[in-house]
C-alpha positions in Angstrom: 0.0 0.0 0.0 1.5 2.9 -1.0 1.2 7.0 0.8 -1.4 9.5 0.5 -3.3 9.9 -3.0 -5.6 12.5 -4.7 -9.2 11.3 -5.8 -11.6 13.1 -8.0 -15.0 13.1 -8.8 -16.4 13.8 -12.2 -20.0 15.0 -12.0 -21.8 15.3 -15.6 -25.3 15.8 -17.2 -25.6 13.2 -19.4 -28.4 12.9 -22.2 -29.4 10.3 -25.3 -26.5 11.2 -27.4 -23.9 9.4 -26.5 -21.2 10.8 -28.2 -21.4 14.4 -26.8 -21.6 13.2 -23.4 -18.4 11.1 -23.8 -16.8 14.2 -24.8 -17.5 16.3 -22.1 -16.3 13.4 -20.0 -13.1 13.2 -21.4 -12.9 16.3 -21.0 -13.8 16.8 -17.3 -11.3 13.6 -16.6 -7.8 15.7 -18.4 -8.9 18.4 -15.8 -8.9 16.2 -12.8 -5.4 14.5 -14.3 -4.3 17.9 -14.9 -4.7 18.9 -11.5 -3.2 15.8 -10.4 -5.7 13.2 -9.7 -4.1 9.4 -9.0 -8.1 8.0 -9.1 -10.6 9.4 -11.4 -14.3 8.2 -10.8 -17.2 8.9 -13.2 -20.7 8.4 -12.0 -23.5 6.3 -13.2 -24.8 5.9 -16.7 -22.1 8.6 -17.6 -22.1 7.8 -21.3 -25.5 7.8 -21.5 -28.9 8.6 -19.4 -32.0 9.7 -20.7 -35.3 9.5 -18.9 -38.5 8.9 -20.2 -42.2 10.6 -18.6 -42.8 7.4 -17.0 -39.8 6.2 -15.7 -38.5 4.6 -18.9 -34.4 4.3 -18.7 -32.5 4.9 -21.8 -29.0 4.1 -21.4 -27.1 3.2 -25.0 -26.6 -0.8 -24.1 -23.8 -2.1 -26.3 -21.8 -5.4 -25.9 -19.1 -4.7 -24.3 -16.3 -4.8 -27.1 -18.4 -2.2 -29.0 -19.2 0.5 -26.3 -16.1 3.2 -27.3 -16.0 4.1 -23.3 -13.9 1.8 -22.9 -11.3 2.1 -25.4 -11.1 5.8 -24.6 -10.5 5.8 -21.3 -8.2 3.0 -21.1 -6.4 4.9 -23.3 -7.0 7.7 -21.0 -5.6 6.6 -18.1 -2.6 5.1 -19.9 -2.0 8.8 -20.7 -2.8 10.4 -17.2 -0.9 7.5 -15.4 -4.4 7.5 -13.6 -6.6 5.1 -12.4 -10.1 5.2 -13.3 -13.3 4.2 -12.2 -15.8 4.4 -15.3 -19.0 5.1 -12.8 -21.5 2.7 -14.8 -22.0 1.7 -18.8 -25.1 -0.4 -19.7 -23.7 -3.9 -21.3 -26.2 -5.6 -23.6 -26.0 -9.5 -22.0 -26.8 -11.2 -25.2 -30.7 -12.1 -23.8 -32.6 -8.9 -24.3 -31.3 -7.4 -20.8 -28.1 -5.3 -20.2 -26.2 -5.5 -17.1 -25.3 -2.2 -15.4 -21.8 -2.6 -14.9 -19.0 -0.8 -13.4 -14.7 -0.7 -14.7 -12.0 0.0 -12.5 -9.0 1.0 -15.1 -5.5 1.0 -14.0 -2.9 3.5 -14.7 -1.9 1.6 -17.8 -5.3 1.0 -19.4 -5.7 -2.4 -18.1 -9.2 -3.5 -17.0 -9.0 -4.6 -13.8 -12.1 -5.1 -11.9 -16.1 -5.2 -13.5 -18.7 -4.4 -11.0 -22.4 -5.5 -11.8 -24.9 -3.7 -10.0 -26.9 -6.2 -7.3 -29.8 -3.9 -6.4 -32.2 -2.8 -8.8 -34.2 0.7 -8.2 -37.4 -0.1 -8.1 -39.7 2.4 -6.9 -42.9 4.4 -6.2 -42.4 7.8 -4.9 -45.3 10.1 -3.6 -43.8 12.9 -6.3 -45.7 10.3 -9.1 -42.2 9.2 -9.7 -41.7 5.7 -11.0 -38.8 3.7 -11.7 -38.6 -0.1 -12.3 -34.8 -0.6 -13.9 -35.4 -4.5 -13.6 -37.7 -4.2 -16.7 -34.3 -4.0 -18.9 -31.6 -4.4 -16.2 -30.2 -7.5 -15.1 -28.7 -7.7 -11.7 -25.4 -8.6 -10.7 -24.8 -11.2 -8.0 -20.8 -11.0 -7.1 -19.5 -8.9 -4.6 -16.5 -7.0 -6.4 -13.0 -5.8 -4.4 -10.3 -4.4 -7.1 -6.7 -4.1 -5.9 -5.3 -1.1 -6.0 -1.6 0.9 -4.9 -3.3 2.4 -2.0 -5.7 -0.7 -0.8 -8.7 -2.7 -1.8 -11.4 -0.4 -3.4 -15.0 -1.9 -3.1 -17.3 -1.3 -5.7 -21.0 -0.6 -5.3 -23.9 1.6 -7.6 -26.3 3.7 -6.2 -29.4 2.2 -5.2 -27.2 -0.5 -3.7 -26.4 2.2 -0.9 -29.4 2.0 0.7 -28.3 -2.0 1.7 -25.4 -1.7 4.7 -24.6 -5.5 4.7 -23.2 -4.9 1.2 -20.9 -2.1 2.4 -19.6 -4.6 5.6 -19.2 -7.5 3.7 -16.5 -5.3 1.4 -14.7 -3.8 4.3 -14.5 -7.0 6.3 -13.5 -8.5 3.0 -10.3 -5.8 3.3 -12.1 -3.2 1.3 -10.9 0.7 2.9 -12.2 2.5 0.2 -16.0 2.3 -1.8 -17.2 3.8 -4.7 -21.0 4.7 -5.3 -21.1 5.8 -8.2 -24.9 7.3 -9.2 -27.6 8.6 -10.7 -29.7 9.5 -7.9 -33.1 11.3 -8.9 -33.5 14.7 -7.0 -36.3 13.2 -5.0 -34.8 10.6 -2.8 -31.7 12.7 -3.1 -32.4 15.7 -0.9 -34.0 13.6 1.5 -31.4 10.9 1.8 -28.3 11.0 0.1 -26.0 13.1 2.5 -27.0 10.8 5.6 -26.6 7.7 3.7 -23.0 8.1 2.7 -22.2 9.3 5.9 -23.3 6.4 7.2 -21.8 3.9 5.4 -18.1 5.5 5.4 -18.8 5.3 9.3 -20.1 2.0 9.9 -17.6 0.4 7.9 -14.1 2.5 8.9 -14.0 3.6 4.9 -13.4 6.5 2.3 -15.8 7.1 0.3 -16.5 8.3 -3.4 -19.6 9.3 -4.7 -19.8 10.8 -7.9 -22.7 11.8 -9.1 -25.1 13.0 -12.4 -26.5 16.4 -11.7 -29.4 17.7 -14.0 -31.9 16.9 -16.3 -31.9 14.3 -18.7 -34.9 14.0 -20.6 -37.9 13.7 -18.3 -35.9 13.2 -15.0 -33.7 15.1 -12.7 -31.3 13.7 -11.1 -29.3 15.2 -7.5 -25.6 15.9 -8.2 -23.9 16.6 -4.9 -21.2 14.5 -5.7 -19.3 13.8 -2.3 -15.9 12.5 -1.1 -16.3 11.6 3.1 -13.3 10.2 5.3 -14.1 7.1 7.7 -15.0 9.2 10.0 -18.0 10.5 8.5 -17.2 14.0 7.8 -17.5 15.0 3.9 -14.4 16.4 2.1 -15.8 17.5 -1.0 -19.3 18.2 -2.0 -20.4 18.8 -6.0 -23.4 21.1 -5.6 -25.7 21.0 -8.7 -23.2 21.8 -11.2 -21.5 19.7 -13.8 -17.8 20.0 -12.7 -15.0 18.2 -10.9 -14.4 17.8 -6.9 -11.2 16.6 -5.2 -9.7 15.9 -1.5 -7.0 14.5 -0.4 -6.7 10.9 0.7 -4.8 9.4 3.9 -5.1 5.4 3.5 -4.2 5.6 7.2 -7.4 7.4 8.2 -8.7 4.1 7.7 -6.8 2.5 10.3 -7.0 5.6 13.0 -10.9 5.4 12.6 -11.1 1.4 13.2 -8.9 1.9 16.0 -11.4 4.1 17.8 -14.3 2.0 17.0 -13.8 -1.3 15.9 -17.4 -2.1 15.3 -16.2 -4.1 12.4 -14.9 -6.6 15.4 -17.8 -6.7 17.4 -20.6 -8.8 15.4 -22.6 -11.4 17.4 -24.7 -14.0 16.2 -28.2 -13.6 16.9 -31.7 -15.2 16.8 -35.1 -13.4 16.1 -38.3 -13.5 14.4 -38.8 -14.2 10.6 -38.7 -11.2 8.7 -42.2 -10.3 7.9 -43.3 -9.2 4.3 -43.0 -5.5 3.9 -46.3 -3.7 2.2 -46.8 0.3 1.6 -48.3 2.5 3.8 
């Protein structure tokens, strides 16, 4: 594990054409390598998001050795000599479903982890919002830790940040860092995205990255407030609402000094209780 390192965020607005939007994301990762970033993370759906009046999800699904992400920001990072974590690009499986899958890119342009997303938003808000990504997503079942020169990075997607057990099966896994990479909608955002990150990076000793899509993008607005928080809980770096680029500084030994104090990670105790009863709306 190597010393301290600088992470940035990239948050974007993307749309239905593809192509624009990987521009502006090339060129929003050269600023942050400019500046000096080591890791680079994108958000969710970068390349592609566009939202239809009922919930429909538009996201350019492509096999995997067609979508042009990938060869541009491997080659990206082999120019940078930075990692990169492409937030989320929507992989046709070959059955009529795509997976929503996350890269982690090396320094060289080497592929070195793949992330499918386990937890599918599905939801009803009260705003007459509605979302059902399982009609075209396929989840992911594999929990994913890439290696990296400052520790074990755990990779995770948006709605999966409302399900903790994820989070502390990564960091008793090794995991000191997580990504969340996301497209949260404004809704849910304002009311829940702060505390949520917060939490996890305390329950589970961790950094934590969180870039995030700001804007609209067709029918839908999503949150932005991209945020960087230490294991401690407090937040480094917040995005606001506008496209742009955060960074912060990044101790791997904060990881340590915050287990240290509270080794809740230690403490787990087998338990019995009652079956979990079925869960209907209010």
């Amino acid at each position: 594990m190597s010393d301290s390192f600088t992470v940035a965020c990239v948050q974007n607005c993307a749309g239905a054409d593809m192509d624009a939007n990987l521009a502006r994301g090339e060129t929003l990762v050269r600023q942050a390598g400019d500046a000096g970033a080591d890791l680079i993370c994108l958000p969710e759906y970068f390349s592609c998001l566009d939202l239809g009046p009922g919930g429909e999800l538009g996201v350019g699904s492509l096999k995997e050795d067609d979508h042009p992400a990938l060869p541009l920001f491997r080659r990206l990072a082999g120019e940078l000599g930075a990692w990169i974590v492409l937030g989320s690009l929507a992989i046709d499986d070959g059955a009529g479903r795509s997976f929503n899958r996350s890269f982690v890119i090396d320094s060289r342009g080497g592929i070195v982890a793949r992330y499918d997303k386990m937890h599918l938003f599905d939801v009803d808000l009260k705003s007459g919002e509605s979302y059902r990504e399982s009609d075209t997503i396929r989840h992911g079942s594999e929990v994913v830790l890439a290696p990296t020169p400052w520790g074990l990075l755990g990779l995770t997607l948006c709605y999966d940040l409302r399900f903790p057990y994820l989070y502390r099966a990564l960091a008793k896994a090794g995991a000191g860092f997580l990504t969340v990479p996301s497209a949260f909608t404004r809704t849910t955002g304002e009311a829940h995205w702060h505390v949520l990150l917060r939490a996890r990076a305390i329950e589970t000793g961790c950094f934590v990255f969180a870039p995030g899509q700001a804007g609209i993008h067709g029918a839908g607005r999503t949150y932005g407030h991209s945020l960087i928080v230490d294991p401690w809980g407090r937040i480094l770096a917040d995005g606001g609402e506008d496209v742009g680029l955060i960074s912060a500084e990044i101790d791997p030994a904060g990881v340590e000094s915050a287990r240290r104090r509270i080794p809740s990670l230690t403490h787990d105790r087998a338990f019995s209780g009652p079956e979990p009863a079925a869960l209907t709306e209010a």
